[in-house]
N, C-alpha and C positions, 0 to 999 in steps of 0.2 A: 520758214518761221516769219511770223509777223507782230506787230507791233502797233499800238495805236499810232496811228498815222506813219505808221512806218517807222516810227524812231527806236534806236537804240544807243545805250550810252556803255560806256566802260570805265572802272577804275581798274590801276594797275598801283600795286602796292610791292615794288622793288626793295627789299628789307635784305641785312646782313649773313641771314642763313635760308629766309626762303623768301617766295617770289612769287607776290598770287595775283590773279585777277579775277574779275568779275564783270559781267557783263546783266545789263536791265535791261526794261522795255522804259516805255514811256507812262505806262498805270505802275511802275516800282516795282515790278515781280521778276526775278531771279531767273534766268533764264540760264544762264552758265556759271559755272565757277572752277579756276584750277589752281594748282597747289604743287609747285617744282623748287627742291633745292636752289639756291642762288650760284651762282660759279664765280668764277675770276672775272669776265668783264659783263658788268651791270645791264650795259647797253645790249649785248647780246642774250642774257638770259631772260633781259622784260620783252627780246621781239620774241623769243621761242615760245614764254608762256603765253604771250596775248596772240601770237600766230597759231598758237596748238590749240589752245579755248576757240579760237573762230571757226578751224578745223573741223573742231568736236561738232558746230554748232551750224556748220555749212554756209559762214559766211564771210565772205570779205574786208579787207578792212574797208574800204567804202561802205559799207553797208553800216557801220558807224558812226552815229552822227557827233559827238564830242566823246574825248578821252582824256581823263586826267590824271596824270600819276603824282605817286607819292611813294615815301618810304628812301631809307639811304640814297638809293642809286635814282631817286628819281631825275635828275640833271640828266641821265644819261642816255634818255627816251627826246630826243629833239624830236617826234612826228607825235606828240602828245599837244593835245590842244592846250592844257596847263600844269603846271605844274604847283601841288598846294600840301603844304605840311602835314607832316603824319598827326600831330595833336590836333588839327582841324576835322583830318579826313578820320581818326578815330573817335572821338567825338560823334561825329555827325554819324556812323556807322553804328554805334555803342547805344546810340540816343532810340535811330530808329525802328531798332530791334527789344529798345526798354524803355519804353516813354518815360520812363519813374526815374532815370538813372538822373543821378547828381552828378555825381564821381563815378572816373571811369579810373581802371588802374589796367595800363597796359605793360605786362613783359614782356619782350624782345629780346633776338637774341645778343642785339649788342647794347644794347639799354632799355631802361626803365622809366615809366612815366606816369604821374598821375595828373588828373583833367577834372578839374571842377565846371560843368554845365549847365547853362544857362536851361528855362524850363522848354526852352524850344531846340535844343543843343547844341547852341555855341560854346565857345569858348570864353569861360567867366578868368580864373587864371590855372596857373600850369608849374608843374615841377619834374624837373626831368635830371635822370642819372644819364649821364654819358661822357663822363670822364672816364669809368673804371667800371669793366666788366663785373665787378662782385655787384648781386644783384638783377643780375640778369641770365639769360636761357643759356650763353654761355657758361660760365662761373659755373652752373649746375650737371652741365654735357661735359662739358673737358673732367673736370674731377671724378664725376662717374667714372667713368669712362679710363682714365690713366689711372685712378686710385684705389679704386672699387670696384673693376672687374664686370659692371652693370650701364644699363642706360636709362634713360629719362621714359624710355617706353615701358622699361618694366618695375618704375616707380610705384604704382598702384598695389601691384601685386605683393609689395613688403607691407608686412604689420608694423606698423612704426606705432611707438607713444613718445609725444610731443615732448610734454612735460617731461621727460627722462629720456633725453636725448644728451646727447653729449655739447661740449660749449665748442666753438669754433670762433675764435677771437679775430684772425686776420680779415681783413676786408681785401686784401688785394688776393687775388683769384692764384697764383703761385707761391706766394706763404701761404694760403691757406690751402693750398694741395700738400704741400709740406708738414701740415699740419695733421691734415689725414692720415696720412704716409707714420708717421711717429703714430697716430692713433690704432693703425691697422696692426705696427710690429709691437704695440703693448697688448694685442689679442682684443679690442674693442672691439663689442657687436657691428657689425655693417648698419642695421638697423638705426642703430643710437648715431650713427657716424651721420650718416643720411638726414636722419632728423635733425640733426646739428646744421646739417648744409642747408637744410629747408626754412630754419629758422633763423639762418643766416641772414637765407633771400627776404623771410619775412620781416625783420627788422630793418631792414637797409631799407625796403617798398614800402614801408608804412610809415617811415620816417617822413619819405615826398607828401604822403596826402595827408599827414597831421601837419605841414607846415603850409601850406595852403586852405586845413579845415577837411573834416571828414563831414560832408554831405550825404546824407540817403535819399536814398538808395545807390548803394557801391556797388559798381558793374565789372568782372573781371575779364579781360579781354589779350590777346596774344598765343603766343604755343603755349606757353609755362601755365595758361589755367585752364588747361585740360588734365594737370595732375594736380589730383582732391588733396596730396597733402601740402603743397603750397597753399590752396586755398585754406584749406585749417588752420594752418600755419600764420595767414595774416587777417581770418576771423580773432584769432586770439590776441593777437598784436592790435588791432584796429577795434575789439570789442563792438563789433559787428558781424551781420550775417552780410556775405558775401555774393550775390547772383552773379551765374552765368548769361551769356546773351543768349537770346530765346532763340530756338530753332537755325544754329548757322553754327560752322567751327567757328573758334573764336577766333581761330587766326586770319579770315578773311575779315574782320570788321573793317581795316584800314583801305581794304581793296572796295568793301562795300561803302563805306564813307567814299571814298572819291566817284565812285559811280555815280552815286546821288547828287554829288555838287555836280558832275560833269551834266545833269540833267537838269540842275538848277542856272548852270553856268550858261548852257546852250539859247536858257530862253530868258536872259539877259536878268538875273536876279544878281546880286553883290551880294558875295561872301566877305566878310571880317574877319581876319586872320589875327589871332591871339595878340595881343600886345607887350614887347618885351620889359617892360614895366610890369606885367604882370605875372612875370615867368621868375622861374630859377630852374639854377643848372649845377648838381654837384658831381 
């Protein structure tokens, strides 16, 4: 494999429940990408999946010219050339893939975040869930899952109407399992129960990017918007149309954002990393 002038870059985007990388050339064309559950220690799951993508890809880590990670566990990669926040490296990954995007709104499995975009896509400001699992890819997989007998992969495949879904009042992810649990032994539709959970998520995510300002075009990005009924769900709450990132899972955008900066980083360009003055965090 080659590359102009031989270069190649990687982001590694170490996250709560998965663990992606990506690898580029030096003209920005995609050259790898992989996709592995996360395990118990961070450190060892970012060398598996950046060791296994090189694998695939017949090359060495030398054969790398700068690597950047991001995501939870990225502290946990010390042979990473840097280390740069997930609202940066999303962002920059969200942008590249939708020049239009304003707002990006990424779910995660252990939090949530929305990203207002500079026209070149930086970080303008930021609002992020990560006190409390409701709202995020978690809160929606556990309850499935313990409650309801289903998973988040065979979310599409149910008829759900939004509008006549059922109410789910708790925000914390074990009362509102609880909640389910009494809904299920009153004989409640699954259906109705489900779009209750979906409009849970949707209310809790839309609250972030009304409180920073809803910019268009709104890009949705992480595991959680690969099921259309969350995206309905915060079309209606946001009273906006909602895009996917064009051509890529959207779970690698974080991994694809750090690739980019590690190709921006190599040839001495500065990145500006968000400013906490312009963040919140609930």
């Amino acid at each position: 494999m080659t590359s102009k002038n031989g270069r190649l870059y990687a982001g590694l985007d170490i996250g709560s429940r998965t663990t992606k990388a990506v690898v580029m050339d030096g003209e920005g064309r995609i050259r790898g990408t992989r996709i592995e559950d996360s395990k118990y220690s961070s450190g060892r799951i970012g060398a598996l999946v950046f060791e296994g993508l090189l694998a695939e890809l017949g090359l060495s880590r030398e054969g790398i010219r700068y690597i950047v990670a991001t995501g939870y566990g990225r502290v946990s990669v010390p042979w990473a050339d840097a280390t740069i926040t997930e609202i940066t490296c999303h962002a920059r990954g969200a942008h590249s893939l939708n020049p239009t995007a304003r707002s990006v709104i990424d779910i995660g499995g252990q939090d949530s975040k929305a990203i207002s975009l500079t026209e070149t896509g930086g970080v303008m400001r930021f609002a992020m869930n990560d006190k409390c699992a409701a709202g995020c890819g978690r809160f929606l997989e556990t309850i499935l899952k313990h409650a309801l007998d289903t998973s988040v992969y065979e979310l599409d495949s149910y008829d759900i109407d939004l509008r006549r879904a059922c109410s789910i009042n708790s925000t914390c992810t074990v009362f509102a399992e609880s909640e389910v649990i009494s809904l299920v032994a009153e004989g409640t539709a699954r259906e109705a129960i489900i779009g209750g959970l979906v409009n849970a998520i949707a209310h809790r995510v839309s609250s972030l990017l009304k409180r920073i300002g809803i910019r268009e075009d709104v890009v949705f990005c992480g595991g959680v918007a690969k099921n259309r009924w969350v995206r309905a769900a915060l079309e209606e709450a946001l009273a906006v149309q909602i895009k996917s990132v064009d051509g890529m899972d959207p779970q690698l955008v974080g991994a694809l954002g750090a690739a980019l900066l590690a190709s921006e980083r190599s040839q001495g360009e500065p990145q500006r990393e968000p400013a906490l003055r312009d963040s919140y965090s609930i």
